[in-house]
C-alpha positions as CSV (number, residue, x, y, z in Angstrom):
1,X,0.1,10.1,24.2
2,X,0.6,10.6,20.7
3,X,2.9,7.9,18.8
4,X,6.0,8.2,16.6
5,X,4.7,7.2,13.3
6,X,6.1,3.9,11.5
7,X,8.5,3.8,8.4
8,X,12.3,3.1,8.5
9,X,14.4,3.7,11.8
10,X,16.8,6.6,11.6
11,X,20.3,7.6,13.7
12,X,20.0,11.0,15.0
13,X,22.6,13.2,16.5
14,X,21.6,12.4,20.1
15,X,22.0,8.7,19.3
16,X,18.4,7.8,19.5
17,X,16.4,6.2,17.0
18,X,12.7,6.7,16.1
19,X,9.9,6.4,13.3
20,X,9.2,8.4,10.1
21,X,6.0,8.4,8.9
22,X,7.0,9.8,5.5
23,X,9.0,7.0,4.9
24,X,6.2,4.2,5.8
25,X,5.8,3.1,1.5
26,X,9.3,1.8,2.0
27,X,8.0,-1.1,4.6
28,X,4.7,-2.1,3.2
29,X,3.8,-5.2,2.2
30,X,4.0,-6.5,-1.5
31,X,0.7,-6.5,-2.1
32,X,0.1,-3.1,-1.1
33,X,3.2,-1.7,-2.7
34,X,1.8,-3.5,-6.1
35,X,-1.6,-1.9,-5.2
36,X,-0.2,1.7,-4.9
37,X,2.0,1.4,-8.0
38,X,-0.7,0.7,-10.0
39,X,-3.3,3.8,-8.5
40,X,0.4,5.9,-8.9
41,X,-0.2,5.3,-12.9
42,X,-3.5,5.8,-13.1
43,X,-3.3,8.9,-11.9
44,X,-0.1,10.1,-13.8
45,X,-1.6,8.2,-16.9
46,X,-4.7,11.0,-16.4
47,X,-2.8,13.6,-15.0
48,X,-0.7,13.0,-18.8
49,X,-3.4,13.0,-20.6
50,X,-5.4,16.0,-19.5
51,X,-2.2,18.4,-19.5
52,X,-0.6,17.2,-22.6
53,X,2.7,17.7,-20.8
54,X,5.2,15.0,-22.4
55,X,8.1,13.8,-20.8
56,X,11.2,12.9,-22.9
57,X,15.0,12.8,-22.2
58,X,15.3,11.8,-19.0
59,X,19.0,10.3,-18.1
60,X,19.9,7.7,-15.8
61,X,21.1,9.4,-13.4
62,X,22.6,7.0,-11.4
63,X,26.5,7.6,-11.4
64,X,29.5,5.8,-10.1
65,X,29.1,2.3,-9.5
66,X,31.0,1.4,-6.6
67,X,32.9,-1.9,-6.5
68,X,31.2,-4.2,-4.0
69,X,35.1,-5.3,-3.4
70,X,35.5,-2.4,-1.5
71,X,33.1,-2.6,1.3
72,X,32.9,-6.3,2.5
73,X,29.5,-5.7,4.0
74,X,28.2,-4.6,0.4
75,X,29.2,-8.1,-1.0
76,X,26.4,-9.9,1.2
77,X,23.6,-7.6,1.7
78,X,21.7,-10.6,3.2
79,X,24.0,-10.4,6.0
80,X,24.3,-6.7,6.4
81,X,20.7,-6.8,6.6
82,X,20.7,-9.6,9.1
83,X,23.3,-7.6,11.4
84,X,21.1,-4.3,11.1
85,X,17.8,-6.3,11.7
86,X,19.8,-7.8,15.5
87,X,21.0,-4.4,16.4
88,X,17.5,-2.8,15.9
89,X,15.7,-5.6,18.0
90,X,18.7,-5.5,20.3
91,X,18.1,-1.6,20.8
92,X,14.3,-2.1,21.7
93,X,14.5,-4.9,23.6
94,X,16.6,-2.6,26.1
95,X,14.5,0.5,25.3
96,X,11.4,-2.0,26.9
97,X,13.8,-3.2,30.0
98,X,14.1,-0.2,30.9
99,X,10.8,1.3,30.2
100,X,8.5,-1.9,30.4
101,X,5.3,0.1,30.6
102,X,6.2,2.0,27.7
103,X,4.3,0.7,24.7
104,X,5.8,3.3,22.1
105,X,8.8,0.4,22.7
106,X,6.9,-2.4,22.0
107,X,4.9,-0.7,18.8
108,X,8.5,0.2,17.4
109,X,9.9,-3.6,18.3
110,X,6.9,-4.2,16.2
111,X,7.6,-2.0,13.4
112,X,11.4,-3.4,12.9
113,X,10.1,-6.9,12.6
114,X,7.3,-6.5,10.7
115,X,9.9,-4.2,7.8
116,X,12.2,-7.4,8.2
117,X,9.0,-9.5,7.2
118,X,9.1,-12.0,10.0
119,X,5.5,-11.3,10.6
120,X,4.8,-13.6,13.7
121,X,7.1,-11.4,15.7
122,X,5.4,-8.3,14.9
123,X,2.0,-9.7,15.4
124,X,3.7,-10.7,19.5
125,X,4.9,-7.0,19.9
126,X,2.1,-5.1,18.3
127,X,-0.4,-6.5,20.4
128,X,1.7,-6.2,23.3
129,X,1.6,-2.5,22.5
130,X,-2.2,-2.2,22.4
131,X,-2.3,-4.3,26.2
132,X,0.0,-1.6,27.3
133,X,-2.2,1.0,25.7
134,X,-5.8,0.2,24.4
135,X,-6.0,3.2,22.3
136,X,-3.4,2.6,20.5
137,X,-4.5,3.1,17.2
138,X,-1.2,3.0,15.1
139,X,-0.5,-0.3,16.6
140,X,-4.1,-1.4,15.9
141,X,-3.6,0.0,12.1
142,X,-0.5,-2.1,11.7
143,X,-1.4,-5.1,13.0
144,X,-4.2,-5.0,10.5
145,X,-2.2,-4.9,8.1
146,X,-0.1,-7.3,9.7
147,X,-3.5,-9.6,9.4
148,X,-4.4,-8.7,5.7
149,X,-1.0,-10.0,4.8
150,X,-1.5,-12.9,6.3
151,X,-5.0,-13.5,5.3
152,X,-6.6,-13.1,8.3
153,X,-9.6,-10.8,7.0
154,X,-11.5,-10.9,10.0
155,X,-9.2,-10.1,12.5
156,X,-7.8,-7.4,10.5
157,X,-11.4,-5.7,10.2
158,X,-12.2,-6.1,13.5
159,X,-9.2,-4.2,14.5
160,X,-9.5,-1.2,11.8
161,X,-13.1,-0.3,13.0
162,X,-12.3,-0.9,16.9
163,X,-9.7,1.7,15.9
164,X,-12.1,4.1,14.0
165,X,-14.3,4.1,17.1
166,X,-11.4,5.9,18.9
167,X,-10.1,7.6,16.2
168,X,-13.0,8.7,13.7
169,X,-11.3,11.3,12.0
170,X,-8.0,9.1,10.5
171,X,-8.6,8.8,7.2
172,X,-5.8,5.8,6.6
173,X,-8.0,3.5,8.7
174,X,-10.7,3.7,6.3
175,X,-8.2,3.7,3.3
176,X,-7.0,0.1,5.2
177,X,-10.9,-0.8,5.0
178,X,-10.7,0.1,1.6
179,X,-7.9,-2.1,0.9
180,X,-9.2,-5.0,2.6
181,X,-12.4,-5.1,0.8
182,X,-11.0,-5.0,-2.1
183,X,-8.9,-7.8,-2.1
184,X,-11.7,-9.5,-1.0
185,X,-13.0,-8.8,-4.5
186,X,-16.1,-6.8,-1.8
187,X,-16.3,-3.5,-4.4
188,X,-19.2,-1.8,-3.0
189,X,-17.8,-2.1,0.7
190,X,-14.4,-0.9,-0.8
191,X,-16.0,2.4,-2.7
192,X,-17.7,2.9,1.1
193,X,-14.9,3.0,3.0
194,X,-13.0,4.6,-0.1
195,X,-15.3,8.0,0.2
196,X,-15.4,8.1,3.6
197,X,-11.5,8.6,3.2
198,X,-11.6,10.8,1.0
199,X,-13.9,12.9,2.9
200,X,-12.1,13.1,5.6
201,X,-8.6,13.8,3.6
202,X,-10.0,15.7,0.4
203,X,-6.6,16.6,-0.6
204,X,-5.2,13.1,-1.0
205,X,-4.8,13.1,-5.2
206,X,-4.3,9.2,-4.4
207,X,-7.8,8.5,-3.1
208,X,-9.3,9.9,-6.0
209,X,-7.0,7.5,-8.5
210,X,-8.2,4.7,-5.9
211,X,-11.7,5.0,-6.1
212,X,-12.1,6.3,-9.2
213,X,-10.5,2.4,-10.1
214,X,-13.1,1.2,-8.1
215,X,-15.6,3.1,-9.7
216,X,-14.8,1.8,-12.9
217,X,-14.6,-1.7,-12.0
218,X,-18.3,-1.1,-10.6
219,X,-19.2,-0.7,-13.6
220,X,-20.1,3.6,-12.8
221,X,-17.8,4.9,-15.4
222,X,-19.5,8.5,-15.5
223,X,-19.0,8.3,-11.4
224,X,-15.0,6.9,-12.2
225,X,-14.6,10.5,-14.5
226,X,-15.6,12.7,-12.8
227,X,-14.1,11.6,-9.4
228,X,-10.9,11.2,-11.4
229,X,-11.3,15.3,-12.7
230,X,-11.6,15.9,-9.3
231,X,-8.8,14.7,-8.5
232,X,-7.0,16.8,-11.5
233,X,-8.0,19.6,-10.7
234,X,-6.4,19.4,-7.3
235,X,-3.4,18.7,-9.3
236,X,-3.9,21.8,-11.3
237,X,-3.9,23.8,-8.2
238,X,-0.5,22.7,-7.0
239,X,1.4,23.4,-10.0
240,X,-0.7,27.0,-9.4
241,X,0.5,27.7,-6.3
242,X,4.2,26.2,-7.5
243,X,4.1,28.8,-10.1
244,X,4.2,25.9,-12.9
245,X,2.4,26.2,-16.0
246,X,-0.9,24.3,-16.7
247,X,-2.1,24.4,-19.9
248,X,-4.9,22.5,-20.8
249,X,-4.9,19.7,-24.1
């Protein structure tokens, strides 16, 4: 059974709801948004600095402001939040009455709680998700993540590499590794799980920012250059095959 992927959850025409994975950076923890902001410039910083592009001019862009007196609801986002975060549960909580084998239900019940931050919750339905289905690997992922947040180092690894004996080929469970070790200031464990990621997503520009960092902060700067050129030069190939120019310093 393959799962919807996580992220925000969406109205569509048929009145259902489900998961975007392309939208999953908007529900990540703070420490891991902080952590990708800071690989994001790295590899912009580089990207800058090895094309000589410059950037200048650049407007605002952001229009009208509307006056909060004219939608009640936009006055107190707390409580439009509050009301979105009931209706979502509310609409799960059914979707699992009435399918109470289902464990896609209980993995997305898990998802809404765990974007509305009330961790403990999400922790109940994820795992409730992985005792309906053991191979659950997306519910595993999350609830790892669920675990780092709170701390809880070795439950979280336990569950990343139970879920990279059934799924050896995901890259993002070794870029979770990755994560982990490094807040656990572990560097050489981080750069591990760091290239195996990257060897099994070679076209991910981000994992060469990543472990180039870690690289560096190893102390293997040569090693840092010249996975961060790699990394460019994939770069240079998509502005190729865009039709952009690419010109060199």
């Amino acid at each position: 059974m393959k799962y919807a992927p996580a992220g925000d959850i969406k109205d569509l025409k048929s009145g259902k709801k489900e998961y975007h994975e392309k939208k999953i950076s908007t529900s990540e923890t703070k420490g891991l948004r902080k952590f990708k902001v800071a690989i994001t410039w790295i590899i912009v910083i580089a990207f800058i600095a090895t094309s000589g592009v410059i950037i200048a001019g650049l407007g605002s862009g952001l229009g009208k402001t509307e006056d909060p007196r004219q939608d009640p609801a936009a006055a107190d986002p707390t409580e439009q939040a509050r009301k979105r975060l009931e209706a979502d549960v509310d609409f799960w909580q059914g979707k699992i009455k009435e399918e109470p084998q289902n464990a896609q239900n209980y993995f997305n019940l898990g998802e809404t709680y765990r974007n509305a931050g009330k961790d403990d919750e999400a922790v109940d339905s994820y795992k409730k998700a992985i005792e309906k289905d053991p191979r659950n690997v997306l519910a595993m992922k999350y609830l790892a993540r669920v675990y780092r947040k709170k701390k809880d180092y070795g439950q979280a690894l336990k569950l990343l590499t139970e879920a990279s004996g059934i799924d050896a080929e995901n890259a993002g469970l070794f870029e979770e590794m990755a994560i982990l070790h490094y807040e656990k200031k572990e560097t050489t464990q981080a750069i591990a799980a760091m290239k195996k990621a990257l060897k099994l997503s070679p076209g991910e520009t981000m994992y060469y920012a990543f472990l180039s960092r870690l690289l560096m902060e190893a102390g293997k700067k040569d090693d840092a250059r010249k996975t961060i050129n790699e990394g460019l030069e994939i770069a240079k190939a998509r502005h190729d095959e865009r039709g952009r120019p690419f010109s060199p310093p």
